[in-house]
C-alpha positions as a Markdown table, in Angstrom:
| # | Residue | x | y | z |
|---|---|---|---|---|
| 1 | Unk | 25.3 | 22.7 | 26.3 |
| 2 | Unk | 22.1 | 24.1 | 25.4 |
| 3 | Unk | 20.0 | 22.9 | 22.3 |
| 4 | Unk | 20.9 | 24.7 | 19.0 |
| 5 | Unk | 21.0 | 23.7 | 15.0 |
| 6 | Unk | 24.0 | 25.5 | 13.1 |
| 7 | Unk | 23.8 | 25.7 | 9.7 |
| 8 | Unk | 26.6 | 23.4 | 8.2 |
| 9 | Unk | 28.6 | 24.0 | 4.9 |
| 10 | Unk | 27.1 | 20.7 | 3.1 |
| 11 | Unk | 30.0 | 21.2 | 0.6 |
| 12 | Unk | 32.5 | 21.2 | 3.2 |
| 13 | Unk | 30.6 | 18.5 | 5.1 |
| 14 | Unk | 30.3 | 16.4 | 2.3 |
| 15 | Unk | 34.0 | 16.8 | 1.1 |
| 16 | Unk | 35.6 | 15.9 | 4.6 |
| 17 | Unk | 33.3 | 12.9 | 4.8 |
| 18 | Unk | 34.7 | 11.3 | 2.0 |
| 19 | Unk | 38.3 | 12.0 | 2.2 |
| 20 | Unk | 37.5 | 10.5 | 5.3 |
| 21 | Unk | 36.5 | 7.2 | 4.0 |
| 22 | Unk | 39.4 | 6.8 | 2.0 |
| 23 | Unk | 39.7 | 2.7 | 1.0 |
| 24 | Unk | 36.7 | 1.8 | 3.4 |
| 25 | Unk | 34.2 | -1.0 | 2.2 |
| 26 | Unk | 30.6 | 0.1 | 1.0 |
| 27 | Unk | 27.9 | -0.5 | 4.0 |
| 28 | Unk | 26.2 | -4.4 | 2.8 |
| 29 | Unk | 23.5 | -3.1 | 1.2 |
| 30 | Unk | 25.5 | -1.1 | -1.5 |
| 31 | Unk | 27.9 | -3.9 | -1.8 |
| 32 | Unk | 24.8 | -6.5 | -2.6 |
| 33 | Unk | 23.7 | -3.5 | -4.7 |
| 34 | Unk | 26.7 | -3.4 | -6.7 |
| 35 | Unk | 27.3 | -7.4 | -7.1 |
| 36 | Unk | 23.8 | -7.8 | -7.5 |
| 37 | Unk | 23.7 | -5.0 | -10.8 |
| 38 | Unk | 21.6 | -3.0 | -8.5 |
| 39 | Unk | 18.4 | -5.6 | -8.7 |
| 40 | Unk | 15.4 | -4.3 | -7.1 |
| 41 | Unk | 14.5 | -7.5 | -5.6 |
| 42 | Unk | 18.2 | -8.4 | -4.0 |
| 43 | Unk | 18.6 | -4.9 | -2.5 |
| 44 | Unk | 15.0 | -5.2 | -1.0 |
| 45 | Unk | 15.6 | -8.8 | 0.2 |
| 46 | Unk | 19.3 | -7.2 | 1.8 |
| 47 | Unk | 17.7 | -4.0 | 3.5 |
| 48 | Unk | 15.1 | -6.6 | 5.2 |
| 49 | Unk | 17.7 | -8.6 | 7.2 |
| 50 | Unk | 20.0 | -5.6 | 7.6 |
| 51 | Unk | 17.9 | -4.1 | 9.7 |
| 52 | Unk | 19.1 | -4.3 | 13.8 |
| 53 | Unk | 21.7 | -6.3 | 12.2 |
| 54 | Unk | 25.1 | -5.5 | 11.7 |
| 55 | Unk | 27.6 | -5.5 | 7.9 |
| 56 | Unk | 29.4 | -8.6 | 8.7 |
| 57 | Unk | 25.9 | -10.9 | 9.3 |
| 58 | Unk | 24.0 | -8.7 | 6.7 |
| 59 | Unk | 26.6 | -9.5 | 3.2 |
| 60 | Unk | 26.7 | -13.4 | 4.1 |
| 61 | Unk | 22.9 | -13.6 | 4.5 |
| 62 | Unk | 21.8 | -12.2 | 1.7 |
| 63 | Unk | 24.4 | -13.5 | -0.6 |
| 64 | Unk | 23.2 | -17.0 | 0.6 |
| 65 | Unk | 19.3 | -16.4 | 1.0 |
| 66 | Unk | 19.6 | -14.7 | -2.7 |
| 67 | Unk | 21.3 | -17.5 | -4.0 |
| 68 | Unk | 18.3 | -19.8 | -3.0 |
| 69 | Unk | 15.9 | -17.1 | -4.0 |
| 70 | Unk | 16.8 | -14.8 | -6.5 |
| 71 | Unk | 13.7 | -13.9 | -7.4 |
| 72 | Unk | 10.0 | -13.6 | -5.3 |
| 73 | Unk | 8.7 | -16.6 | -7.1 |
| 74 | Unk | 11.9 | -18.7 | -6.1 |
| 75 | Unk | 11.5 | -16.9 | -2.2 |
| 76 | Unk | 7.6 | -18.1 | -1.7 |
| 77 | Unk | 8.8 | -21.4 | -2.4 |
| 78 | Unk | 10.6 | -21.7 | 0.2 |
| 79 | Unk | 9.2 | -22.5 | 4.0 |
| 80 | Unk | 9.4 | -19.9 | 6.9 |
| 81 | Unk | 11.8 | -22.4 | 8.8 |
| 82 | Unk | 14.5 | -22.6 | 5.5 |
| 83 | Unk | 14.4 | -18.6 | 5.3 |
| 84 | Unk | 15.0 | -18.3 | 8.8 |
| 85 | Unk | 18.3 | -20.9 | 8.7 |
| 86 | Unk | 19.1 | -19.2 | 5.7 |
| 87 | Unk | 19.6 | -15.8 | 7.1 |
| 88 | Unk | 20.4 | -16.9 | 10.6 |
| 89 | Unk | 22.2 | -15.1 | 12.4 |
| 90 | Unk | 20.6 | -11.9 | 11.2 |
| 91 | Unk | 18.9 | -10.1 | 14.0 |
| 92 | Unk | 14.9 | -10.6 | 14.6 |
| 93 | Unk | 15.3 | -13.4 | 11.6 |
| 94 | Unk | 11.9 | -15.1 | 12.9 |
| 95 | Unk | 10.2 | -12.2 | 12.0 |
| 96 | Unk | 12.2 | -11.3 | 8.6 |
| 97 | Unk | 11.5 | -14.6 | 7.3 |
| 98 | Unk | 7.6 | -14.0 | 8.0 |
| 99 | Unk | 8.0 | -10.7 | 6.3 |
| 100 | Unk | 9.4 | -11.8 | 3.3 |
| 101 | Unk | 6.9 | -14.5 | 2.6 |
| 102 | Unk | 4.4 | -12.0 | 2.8 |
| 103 | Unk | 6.2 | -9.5 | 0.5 |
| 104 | Unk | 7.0 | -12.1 | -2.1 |
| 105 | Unk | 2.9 | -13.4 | -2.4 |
| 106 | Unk | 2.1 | -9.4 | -2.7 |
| 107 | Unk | 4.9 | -9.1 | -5.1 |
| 108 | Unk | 3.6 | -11.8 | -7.3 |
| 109 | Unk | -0.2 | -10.9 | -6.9 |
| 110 | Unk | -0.1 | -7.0 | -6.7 |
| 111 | Unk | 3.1 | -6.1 | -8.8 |
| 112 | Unk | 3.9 | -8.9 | -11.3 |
| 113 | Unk | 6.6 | -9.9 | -9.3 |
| 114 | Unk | 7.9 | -6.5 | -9.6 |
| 115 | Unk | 9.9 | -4.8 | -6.4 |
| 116 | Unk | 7.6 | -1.0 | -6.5 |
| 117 | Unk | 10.1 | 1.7 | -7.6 |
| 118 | Unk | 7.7 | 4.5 | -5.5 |
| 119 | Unk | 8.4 | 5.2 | -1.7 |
| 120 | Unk | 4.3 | 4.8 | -1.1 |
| 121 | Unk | 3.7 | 1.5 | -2.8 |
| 122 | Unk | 6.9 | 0.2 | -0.8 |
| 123 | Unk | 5.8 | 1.6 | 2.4 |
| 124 | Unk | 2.5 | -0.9 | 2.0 |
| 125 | Unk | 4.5 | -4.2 | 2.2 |
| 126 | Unk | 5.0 | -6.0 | 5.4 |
| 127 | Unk | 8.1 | -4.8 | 7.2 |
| 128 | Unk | 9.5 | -1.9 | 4.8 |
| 129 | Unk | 9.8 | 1.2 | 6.9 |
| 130 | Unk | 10.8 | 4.8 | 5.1 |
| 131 | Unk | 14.9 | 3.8 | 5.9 |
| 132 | Unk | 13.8 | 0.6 | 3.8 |
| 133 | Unk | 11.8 | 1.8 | 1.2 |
| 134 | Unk | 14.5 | 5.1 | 0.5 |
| 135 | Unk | 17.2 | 2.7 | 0.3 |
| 136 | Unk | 15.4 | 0.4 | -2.3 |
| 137 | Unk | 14.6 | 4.1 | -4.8 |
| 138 | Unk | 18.4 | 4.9 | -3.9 |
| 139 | Unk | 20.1 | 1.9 | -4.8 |
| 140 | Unk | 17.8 | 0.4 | -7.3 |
| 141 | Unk | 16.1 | 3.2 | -8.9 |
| 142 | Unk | 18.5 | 5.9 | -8.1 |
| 143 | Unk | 15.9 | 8.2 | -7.7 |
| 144 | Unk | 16.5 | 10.9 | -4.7 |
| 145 | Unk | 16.0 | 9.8 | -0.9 |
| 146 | Unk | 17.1 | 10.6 | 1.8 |
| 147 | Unk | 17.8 | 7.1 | 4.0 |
| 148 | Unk | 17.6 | 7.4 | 7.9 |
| 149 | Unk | 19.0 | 5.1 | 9.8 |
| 150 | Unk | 20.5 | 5.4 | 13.5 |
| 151 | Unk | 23.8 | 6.5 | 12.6 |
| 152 | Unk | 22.1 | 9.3 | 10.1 |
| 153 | Unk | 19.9 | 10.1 | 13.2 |
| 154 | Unk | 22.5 | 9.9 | 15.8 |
| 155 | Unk | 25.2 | 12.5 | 13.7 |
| 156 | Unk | 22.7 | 14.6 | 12.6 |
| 157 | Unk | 21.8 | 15.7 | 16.2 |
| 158 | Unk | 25.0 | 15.3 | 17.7 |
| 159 | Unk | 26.5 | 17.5 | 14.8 |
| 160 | Unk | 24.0 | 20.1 | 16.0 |
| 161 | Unk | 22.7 | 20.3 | 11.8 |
| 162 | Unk | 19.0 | 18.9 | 13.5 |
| 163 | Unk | 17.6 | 18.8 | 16.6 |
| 164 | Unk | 14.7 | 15.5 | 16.3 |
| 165 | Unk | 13.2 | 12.8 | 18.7 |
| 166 | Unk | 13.1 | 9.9 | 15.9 |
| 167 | Unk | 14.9 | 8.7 | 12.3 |
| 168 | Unk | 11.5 | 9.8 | 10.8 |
| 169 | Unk | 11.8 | 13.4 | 11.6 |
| 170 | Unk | 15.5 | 13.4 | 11.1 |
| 171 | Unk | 14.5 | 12.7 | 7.4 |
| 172 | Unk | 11.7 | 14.9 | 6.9 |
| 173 | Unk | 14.0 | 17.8 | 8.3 |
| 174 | Unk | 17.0 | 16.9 | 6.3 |
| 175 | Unk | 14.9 | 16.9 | 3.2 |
| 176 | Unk | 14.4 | 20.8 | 4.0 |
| 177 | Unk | 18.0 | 21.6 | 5.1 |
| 178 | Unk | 20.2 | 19.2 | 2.9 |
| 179 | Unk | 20.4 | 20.4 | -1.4 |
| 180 | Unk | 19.1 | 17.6 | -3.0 |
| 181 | Unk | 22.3 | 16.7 | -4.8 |
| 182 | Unk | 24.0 | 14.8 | -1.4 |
| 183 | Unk | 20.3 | 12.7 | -0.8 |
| 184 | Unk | 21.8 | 10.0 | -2.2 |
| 185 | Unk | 25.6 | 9.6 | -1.8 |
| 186 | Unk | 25.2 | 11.0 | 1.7 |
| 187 | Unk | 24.1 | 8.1 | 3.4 |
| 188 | Unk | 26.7 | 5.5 | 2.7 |
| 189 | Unk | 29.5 | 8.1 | 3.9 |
| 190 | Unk | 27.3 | 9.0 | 7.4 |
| 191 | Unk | 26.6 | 5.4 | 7.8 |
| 192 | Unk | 30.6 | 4.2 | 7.4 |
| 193 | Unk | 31.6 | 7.0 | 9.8 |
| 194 | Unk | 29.1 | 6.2 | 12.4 |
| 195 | Unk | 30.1 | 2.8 | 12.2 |
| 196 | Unk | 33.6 | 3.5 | 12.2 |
| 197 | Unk | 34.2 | 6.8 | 14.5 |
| 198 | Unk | 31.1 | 8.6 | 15.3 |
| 199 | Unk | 30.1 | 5.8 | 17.6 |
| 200 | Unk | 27.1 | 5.6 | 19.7 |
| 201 | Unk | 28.5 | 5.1 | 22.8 |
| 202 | Unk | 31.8 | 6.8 | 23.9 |
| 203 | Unk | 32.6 | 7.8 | 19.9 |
| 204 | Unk | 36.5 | 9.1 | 18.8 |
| 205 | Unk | 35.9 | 12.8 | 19.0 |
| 206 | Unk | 39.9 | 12.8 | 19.1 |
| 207 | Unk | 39.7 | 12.2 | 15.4 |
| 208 | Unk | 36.5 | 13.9 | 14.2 |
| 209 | Unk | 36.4 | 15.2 | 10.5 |
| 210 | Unk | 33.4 | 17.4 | 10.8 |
| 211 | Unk | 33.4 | 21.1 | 10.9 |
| 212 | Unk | 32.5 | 22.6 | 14.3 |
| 213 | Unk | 30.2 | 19.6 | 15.8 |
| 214 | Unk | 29.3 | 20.4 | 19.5 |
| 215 | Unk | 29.0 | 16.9 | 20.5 |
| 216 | Unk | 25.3 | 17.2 | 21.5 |
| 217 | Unk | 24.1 | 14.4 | 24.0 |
| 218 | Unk | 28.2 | 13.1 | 24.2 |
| 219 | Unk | 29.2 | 12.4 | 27.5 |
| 220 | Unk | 32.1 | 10.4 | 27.4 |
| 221 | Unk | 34.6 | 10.6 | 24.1 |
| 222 | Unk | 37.9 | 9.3 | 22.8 |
């Protein structure tokens, strides 16, 4: 099937996505969001270790790490070695640890101990990519983003709204096509169903909510 970009109905889109979700759980990082009261520094801290890591590792980690460090201060304190058994399993958690050291001394010396509520200043700390640093203004500033993970990458080519080689141009070509009123509540709802149907490999086309998707790049289906 050759290469194409339709142009979707967002409403319709956005409206089949979540009568989709029904009773489904938040992805972690909007559940630490909420029983954190949407603290800067808690939803930073969570985005860190959910990266390459999956829901179920990501909640238990950073409700236990948090509990030990609730705040940068509290974090620095800590050694390398006791973040890392703290958020163990969590994928790459050598390197997490290491990163947020490092982001809790800039905190304290930069920022007042303050998480940055601007995407540039939070692209500057160690480890904070754009799917990072949008989720942190989402959640804990709710100011608009648009958060790009793999499952926001993978459906937005597959659906044929976006034809792009990396998450990074996936969100700089979203922020043209999608009105700026579904930045923010779109990502939880694309996240859930990638998790949950719109798999990477071998995904449950069979039960597909979205309007007219072509399956780009889909060889095998259920």
């Amino acid at each position: 099937m050759p290469d194409r970009k339709l142009t979707p109905d967002w409403d319709a889109v956005f409206k089949a996505l979540q009568k989709w979700r029904g009773g489904l759980k938040d992805p972690s990082v909007s559940t630490v969001a909420e029983l954190f009261q949407n603290d800067p520094w808690a939803i930073l801290v969570s985005t860190i270790i959910s990266l390459r890591t999956k829901d179920e590792v990501t909640l238990p980690a950073s409700r236990t790490l948090l509990a030990k460090a609730p705040d940068p201060k509290k974090l620095l304190a800590l050694t390398e070695s006791e973040i890392q058994k703290l958020i163990y399993p969590a994928g790459f958690y050598n390197t997490k640890a290491a990163s947020l050291k490092k982001i809790a001394a800039l905190l304290l010396k930069d920022h007042g101990g303050l998480v940055p509520d601007d995407l540039d200043t939070l692209l500057t700390l160690p480890g904070v990519g754009r799917k990072t640093a949008n989720l942190v203004i989402i959640e804990a500033y709710h100011k608009d983003g648009i958060c790009v993970d793999t499952h926001v990458h993978r459906i937005s080519n597959r659906t044929g709204w976006l034809v792009s080689q990396t998450p990074e141009e996936t969100e700089m070509i979203l922020r043209r096509l999608l009105p700026r009123k579904f930045w923010r509540p779109i990502n939880p709802l694309l996240v859930l169903y990638g998790q949950n149907l719109c798999r990477p490999a071998s995904p449950f086309c069979s039960r597909c909510v979205l309007p007219s998707c072509p399956r780009r790049g889909v060889d095998r289906f259920r």
